[in-house]
N, CA and C atoms as an extended XYZ file, in Angstrom:
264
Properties=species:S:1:pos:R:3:atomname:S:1:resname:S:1:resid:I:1 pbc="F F F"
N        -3.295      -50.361       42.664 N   UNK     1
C        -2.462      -49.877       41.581 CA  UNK     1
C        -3.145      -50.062       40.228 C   UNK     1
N        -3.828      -51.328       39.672 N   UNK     2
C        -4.524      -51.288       38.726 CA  UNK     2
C        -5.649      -49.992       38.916 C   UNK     2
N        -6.154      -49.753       39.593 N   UNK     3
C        -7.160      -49.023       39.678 CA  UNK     3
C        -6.450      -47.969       38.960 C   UNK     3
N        -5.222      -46.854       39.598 N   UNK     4
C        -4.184      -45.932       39.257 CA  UNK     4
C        -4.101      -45.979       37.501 C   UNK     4
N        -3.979      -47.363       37.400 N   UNK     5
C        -3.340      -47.113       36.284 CA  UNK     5
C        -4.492      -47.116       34.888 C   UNK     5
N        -5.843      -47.805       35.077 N   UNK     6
C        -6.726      -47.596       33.941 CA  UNK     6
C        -7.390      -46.423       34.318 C   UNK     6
N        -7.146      -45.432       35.245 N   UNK     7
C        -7.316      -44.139       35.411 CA  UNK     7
C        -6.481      -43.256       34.785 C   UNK     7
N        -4.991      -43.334       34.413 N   UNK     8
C        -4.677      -42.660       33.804 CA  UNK     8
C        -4.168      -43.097       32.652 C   UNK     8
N        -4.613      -44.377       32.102 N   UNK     9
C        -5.172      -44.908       30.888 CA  UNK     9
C        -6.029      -44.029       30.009 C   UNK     9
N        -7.223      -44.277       31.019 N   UNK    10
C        -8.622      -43.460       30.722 CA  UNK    10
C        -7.958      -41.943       29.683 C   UNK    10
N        -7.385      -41.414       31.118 N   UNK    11
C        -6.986      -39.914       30.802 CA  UNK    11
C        -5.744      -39.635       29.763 C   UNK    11
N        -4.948      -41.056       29.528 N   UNK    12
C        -4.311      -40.773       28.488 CA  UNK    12
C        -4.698      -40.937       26.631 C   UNK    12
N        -5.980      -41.414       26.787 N   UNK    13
C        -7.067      -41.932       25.549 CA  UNK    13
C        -7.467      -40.622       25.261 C   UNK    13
N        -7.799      -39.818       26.497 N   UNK    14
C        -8.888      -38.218       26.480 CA  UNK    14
C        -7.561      -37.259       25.798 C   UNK    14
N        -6.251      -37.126       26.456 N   UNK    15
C        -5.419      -36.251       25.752 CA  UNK    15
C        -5.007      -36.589       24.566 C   UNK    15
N        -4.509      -38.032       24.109 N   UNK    16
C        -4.771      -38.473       22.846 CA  UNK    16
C        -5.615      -38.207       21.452 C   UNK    16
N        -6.775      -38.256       22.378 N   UNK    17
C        -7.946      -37.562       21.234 CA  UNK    17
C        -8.053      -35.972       20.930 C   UNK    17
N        -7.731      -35.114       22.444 N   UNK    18
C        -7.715      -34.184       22.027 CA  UNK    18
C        -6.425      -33.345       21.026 C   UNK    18
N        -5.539      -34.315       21.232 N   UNK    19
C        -4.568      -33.878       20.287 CA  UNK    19
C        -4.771      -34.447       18.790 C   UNK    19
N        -5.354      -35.409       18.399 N   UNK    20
C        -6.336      -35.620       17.142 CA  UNK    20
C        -6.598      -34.787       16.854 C   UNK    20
N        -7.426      -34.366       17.672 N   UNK    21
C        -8.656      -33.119       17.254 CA  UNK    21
C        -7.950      -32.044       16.901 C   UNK    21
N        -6.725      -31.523       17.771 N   UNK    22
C        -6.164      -30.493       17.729 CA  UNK    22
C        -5.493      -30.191       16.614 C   UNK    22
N        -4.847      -31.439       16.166 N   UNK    23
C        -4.037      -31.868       14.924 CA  UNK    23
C        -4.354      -31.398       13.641 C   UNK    23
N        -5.932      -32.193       13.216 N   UNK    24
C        -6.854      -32.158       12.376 CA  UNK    24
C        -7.611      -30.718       12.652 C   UNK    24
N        -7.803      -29.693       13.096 N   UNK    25
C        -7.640      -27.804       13.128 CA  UNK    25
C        -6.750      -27.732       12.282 C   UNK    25
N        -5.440      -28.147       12.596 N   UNK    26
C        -4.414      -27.170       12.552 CA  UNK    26
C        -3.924      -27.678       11.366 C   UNK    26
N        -4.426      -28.528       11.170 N   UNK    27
C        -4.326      -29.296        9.558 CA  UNK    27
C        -5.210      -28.359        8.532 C   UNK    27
N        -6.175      -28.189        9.092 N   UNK    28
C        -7.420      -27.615        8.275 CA  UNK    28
C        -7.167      -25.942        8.377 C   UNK    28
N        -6.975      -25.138        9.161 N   UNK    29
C        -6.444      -23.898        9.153 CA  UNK    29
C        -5.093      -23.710        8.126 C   UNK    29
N        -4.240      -24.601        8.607 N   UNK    30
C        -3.241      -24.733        7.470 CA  UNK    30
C        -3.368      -24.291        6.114 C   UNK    30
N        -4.379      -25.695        5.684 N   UNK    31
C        -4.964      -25.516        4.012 CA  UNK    31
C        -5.610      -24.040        4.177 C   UNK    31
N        -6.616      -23.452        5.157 N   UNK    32
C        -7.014      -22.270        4.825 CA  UNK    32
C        -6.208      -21.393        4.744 C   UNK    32
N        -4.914      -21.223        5.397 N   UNK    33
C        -4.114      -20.250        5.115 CA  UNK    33
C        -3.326      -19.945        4.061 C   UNK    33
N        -3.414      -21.072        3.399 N   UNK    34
C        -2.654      -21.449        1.981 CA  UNK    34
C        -3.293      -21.030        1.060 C   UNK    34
N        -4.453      -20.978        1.475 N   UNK    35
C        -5.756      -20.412        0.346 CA  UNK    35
C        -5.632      -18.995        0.256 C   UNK    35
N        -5.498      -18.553        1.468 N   UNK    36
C        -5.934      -17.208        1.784 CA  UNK    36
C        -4.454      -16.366        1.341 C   UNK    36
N        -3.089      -17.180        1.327 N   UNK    37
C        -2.053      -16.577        1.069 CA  UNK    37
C        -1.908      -16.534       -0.646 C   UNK    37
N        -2.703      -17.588       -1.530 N   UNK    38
C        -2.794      -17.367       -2.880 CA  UNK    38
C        -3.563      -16.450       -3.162 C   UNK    38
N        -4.840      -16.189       -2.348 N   UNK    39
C        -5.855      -15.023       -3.200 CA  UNK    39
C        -4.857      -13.897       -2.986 C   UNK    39
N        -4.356      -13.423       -1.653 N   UNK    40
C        -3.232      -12.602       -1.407 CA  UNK    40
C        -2.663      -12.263       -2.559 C   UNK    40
N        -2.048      -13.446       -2.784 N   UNK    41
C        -0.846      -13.234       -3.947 CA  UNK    41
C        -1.265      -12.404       -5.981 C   UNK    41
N        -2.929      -13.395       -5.690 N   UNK    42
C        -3.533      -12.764       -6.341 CA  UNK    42
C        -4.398      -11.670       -7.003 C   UNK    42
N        -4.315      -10.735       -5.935 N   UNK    43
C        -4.993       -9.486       -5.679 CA  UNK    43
C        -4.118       -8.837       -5.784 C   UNK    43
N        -2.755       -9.228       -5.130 N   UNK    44
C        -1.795       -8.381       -5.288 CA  UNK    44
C        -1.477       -7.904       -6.960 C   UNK    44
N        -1.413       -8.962       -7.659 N   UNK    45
C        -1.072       -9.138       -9.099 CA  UNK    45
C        -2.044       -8.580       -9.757 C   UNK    45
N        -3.666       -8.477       -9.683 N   UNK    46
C        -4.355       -7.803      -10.350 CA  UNK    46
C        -3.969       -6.544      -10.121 C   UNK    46
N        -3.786       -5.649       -8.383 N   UNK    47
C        -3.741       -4.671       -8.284 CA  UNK    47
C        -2.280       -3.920       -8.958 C   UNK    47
N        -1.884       -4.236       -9.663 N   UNK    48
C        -0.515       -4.422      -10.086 CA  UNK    48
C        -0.856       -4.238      -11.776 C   UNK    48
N        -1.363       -4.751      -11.883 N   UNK    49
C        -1.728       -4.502      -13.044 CA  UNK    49
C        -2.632       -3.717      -13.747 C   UNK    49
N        -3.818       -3.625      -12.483 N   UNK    50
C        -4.609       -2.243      -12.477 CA  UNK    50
C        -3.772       -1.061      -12.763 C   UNK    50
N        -2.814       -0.950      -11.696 N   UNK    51
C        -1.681        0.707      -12.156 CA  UNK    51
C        -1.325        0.508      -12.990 C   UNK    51
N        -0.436       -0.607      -13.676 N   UNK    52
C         0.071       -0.389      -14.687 CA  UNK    52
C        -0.968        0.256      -15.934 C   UNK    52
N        -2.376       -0.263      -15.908 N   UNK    53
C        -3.031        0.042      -17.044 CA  UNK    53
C        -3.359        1.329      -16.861 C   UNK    53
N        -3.788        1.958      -15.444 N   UNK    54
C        -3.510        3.497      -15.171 CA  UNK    54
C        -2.544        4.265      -15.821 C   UNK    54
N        -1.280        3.700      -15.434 N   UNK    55
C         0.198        4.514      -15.869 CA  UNK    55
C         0.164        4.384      -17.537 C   UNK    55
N        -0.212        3.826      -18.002 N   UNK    56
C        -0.076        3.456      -19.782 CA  UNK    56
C        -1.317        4.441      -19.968 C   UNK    56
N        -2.573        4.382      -19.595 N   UNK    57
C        -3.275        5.437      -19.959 CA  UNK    57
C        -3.227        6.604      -19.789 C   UNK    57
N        -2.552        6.628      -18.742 N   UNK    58
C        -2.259        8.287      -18.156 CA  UNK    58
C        -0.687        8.838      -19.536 C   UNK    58
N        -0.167        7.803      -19.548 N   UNK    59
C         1.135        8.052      -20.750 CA  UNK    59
C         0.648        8.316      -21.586 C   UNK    59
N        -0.564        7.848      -22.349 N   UNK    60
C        -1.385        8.224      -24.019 CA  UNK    60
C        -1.532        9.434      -23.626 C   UNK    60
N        -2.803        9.335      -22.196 N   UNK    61
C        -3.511       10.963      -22.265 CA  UNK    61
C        -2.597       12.188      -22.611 C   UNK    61
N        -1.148       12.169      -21.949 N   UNK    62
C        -0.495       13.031      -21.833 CA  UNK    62
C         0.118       13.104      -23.496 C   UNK    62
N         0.188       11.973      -24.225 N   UNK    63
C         1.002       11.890      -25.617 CA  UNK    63
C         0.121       13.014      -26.527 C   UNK    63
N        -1.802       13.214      -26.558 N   UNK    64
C        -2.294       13.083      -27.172 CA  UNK    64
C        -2.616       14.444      -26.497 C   UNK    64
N        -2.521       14.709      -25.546 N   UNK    65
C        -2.604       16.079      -24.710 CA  UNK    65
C        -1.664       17.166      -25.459 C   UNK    65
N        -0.281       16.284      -25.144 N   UNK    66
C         1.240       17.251      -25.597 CA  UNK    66
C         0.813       17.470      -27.203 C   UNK    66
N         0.007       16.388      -28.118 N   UNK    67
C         0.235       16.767      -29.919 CA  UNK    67
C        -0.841       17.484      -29.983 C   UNK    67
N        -2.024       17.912      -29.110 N   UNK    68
C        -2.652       18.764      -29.238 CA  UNK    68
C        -2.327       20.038      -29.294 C   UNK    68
N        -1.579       20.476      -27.877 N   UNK    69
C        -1.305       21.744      -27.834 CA  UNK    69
C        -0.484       22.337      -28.765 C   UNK    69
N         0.762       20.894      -29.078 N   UNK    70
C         1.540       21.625      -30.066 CA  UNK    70
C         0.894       21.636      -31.669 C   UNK    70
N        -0.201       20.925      -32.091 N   UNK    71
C        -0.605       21.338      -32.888 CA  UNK    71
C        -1.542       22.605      -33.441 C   UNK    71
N        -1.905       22.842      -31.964 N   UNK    72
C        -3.083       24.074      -32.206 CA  UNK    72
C        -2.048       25.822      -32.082 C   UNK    72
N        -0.607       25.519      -31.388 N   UNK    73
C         0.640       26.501      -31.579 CA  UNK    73
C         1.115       26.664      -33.704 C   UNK    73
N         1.097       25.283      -33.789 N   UNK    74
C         1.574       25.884      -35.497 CA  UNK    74
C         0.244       25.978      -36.323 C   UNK    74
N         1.283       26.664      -37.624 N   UNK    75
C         0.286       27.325      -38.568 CA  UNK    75
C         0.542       26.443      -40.273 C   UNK    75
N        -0.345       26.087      -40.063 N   UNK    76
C        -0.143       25.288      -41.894 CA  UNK    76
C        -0.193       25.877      -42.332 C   UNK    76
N         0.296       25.937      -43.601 N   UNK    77
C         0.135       27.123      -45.006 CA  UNK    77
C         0.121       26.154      -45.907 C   UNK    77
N        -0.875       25.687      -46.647 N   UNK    78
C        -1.262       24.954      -47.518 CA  UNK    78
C        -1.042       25.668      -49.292 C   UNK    78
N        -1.310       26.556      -49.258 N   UNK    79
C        -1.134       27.506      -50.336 CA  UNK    79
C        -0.723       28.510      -50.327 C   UNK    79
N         0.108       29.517      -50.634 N   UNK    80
C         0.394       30.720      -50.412 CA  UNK    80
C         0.927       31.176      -52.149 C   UNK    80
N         0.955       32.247      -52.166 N   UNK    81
C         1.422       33.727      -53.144 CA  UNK    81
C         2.448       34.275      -52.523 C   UNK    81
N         3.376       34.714      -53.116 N   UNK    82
C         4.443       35.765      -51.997 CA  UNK    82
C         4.034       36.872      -53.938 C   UNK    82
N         4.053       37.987      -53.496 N   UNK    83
C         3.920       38.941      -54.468 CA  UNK    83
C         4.581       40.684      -53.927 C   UNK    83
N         5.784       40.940      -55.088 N   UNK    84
C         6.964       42.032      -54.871 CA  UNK    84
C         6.636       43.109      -56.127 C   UNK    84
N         6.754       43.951      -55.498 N   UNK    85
C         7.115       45.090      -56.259 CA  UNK    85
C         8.659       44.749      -57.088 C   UNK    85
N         8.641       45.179      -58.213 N   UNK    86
C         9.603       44.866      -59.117 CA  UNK    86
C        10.549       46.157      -58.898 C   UNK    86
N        12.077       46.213      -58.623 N   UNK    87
C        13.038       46.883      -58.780 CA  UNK    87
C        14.088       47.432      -59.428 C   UNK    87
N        14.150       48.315      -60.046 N   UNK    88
C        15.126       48.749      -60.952 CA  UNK    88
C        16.689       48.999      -60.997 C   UNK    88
């Protein structure tokens, strides 16, 4: 029976450790996933802000687009004469 039992002594030291081991992964994957879920978070937020600076530029282009056309439609008259035949 001693024999039995520092045999599965032995083998309870070996699953012991491998659950250490297993532990300390899953410890360490952990932190990497935590990492990997902030850059996430952070890419997200640049890309987010990328459109927005799209959508604001695309809003000027169009502001500066629209006062073009409507400026090149009117006609300034800076000076003018109006001149009538006189009526009796």
């Amino acid at each position: 029976m001693d024999k039995d039992q520092k045999k599965l002594n032995e083998e309870l030291k070996v699953i012991k450790s491998k659950m250490a081991h297993d532990e300390e992964r899953m410890a360490k994957d952990e932190t990497k996933l935590i990492s990997e879920e902030k850059e996430i978070r952070r890419l997200k937020l640049s890309l987010r802000g990328l459109i927005a600076l799209i959508l604001i530029v695309a809003a000027i282009g169009g502001a500066i687009l629209a006062y073009l056309t409507y400026e090149n439609r009117s006609v300034s008259i800076e000076k003018s004469d109006i001149e009538s035949p006189s009526i009796n």
